[in-house]
N, C-alpha and C positions, 0 to 999 in steps of 0.2 A: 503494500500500500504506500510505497514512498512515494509515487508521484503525485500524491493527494496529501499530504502530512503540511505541503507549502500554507493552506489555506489556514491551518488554525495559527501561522505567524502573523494574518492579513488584519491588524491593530485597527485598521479603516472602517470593515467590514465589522469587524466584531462590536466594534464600538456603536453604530448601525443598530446593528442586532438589537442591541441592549438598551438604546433607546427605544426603539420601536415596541419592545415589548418589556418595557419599563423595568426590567431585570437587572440586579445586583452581580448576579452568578449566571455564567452560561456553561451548560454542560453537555458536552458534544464528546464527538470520536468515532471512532469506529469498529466494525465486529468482523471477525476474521471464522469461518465456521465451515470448515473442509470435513472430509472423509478421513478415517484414519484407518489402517489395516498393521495389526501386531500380530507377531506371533514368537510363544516364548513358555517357559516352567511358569505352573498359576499353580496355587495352592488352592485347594477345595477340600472341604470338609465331607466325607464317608463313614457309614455307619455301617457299625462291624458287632457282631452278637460274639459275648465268648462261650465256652462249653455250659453255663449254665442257664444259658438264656438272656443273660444282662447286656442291656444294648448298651452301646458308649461310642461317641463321635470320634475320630482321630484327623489330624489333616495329612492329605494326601497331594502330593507334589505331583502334577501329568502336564504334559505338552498340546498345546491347544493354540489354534488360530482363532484371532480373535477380531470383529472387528468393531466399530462405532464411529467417533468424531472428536475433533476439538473445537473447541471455540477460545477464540484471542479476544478480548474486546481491549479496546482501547479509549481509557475516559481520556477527556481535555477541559479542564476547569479556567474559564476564561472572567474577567472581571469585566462585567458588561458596562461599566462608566469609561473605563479607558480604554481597553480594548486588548488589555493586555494577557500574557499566558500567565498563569497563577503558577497549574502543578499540572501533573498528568500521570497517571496512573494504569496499569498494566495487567491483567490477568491473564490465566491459563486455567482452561479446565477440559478435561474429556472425560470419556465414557466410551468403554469397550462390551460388547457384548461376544456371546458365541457366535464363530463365523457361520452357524444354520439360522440362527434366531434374524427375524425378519423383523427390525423394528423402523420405522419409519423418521425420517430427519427431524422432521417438526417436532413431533414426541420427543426425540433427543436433546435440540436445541431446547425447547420452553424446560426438560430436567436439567440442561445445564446452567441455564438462568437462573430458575429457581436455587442451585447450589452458591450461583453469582454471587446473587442478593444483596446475603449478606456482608460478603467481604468489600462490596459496593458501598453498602450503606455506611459501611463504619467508617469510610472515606470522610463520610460526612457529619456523623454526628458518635456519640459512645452510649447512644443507646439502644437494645437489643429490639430486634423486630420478630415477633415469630407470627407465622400464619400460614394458612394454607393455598391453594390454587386448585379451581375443578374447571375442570379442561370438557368435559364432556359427563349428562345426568342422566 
């Protein structure tokens, strides 16, 4: 995305902004949300009875292709009086599933937002948000 990164230096524009819609803070950036494909030792949990019947978990190391996505987002915290960059802030997050399980992007992406969230919010503020999301009733 570098050839797009020029615009949150544009002081002119952002100052614009910020008058127009009478904002303090402007918070911009970008989201980076590709395919990913891994493959590698996963550790999974296996349920094993001993001679007397008594079930007990153990984990079990196996080789598995896997696949999901990542998402990059990139905040841009601009002070909409002047025009200036404040800070800017960076995450990473994915999610791998089994390379048979069919789960579709959208589902991916809004899981990996929702894990976002929080590490978003605390940009902004130290206090804790918790709630849910229903995507479909």
């Amino acid at each position: 995305m570098p050839p797009y990164e020029k615009i949150f230096d544009n002081k002119d524009y952002w100052k614009k902004v910020g008058e127009e819609f009478q904002g303090p803070l402007i918070i911009t950036g970008s989201v980076f949300f590709v395919p990913l494909q891994r493959s590698g030792m996963v550790q999974k949990e296996q349920e094993v009875y001993d001679s007397f019947g008594r079930r007990s978990v153990v984990p079990v190391r196996t080789y598995m292709d896997r696949k999901g996505y990542t998402l990059k987002p990139k905040f841009v915290f601009i002070d909409g009086r002047t025009g200036e960059l404040l800070y800017t802030e960076t995450f990473r997050e994915e999610i791998l599933y089994n390379a048979e399980q069919s789960t579709p992007a959208l589902s991916s992406y809004f899981e990996l937002m929702d894990r976002l969230l929080p590490s978003f919010l605390s940009t902004l503020s130290s206090q804790t948000i918790r709630g849910t999301r229903v995507l479909l009733k």
